[in-house]
VEXDREN-2710 file (C-alpha; in Angstrom, 1 decimal):
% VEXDREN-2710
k/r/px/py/pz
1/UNK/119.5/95.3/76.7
2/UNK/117.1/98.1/76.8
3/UNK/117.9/100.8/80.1
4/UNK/114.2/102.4/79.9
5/UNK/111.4/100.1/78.6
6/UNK/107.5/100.6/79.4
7/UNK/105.4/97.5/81.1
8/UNK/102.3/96.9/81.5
9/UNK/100.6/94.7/84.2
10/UNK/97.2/93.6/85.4
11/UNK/96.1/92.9/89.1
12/UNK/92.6/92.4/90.8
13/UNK/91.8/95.0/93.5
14/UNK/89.1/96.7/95.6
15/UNK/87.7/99.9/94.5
16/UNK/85.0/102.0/96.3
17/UNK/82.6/104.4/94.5
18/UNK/79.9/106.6/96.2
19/UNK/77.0/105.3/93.7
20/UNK/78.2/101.6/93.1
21/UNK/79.7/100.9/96.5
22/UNK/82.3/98.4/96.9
23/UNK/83.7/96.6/93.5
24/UNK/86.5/94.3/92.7
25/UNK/88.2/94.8/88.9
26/UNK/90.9/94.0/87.2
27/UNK/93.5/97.4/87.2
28/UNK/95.9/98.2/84.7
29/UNK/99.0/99.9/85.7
30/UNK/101.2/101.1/82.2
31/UNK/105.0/101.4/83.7
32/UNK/108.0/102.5/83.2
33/UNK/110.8/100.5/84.1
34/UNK/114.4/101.5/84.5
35/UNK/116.9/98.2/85.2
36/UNK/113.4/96.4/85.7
37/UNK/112.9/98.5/88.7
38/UNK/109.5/100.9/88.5
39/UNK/110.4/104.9/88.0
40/UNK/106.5/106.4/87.2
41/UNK/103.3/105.2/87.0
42/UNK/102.4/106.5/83.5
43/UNK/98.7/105.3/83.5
44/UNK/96.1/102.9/85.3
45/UNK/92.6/101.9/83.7
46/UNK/90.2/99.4/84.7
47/UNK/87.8/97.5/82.7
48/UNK/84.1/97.5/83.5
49/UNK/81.5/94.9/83.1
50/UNK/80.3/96.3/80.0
51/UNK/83.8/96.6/78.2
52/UNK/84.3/99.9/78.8
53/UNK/87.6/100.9/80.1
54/UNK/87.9/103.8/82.5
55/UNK/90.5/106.2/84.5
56/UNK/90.9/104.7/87.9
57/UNK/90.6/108.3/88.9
58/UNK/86.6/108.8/89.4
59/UNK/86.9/105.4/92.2
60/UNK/89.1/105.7/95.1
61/UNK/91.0/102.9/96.9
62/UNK/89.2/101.6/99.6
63/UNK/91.1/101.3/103.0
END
């Protein structure tokens, strides 16, 4: 049994942009997991409609 191991998981959520407005995508959050339980959030990407994948930095969550 491995103590530290990386996951990598996909969920749908609401972002917000300033030009595009209000979109729902898919967000990718890379993990790392100690026990299972998440430590850090090592990176988060979401795909756009064209393919392209890009930093969830440049959209903000909406609340």
């Amino acid at each position: 049994m491995k103590l530290i191991r990386v996951s990598r998981s996909t969920k749908q959520e609401v972002r917000f942009h300033k030009n595009m407005g209000s979109l729902q995508t898919r967000v990718t959050y890379i993990r790392k997991l100690l026990f299972g339980i998440p430590i850090k959030t090592l990176h988060k990407y979401r795909d756009t409609y064209y393919g392209e994948v890009k930093a969830c930095a440049d959209c903000e969550l909406r609340a």
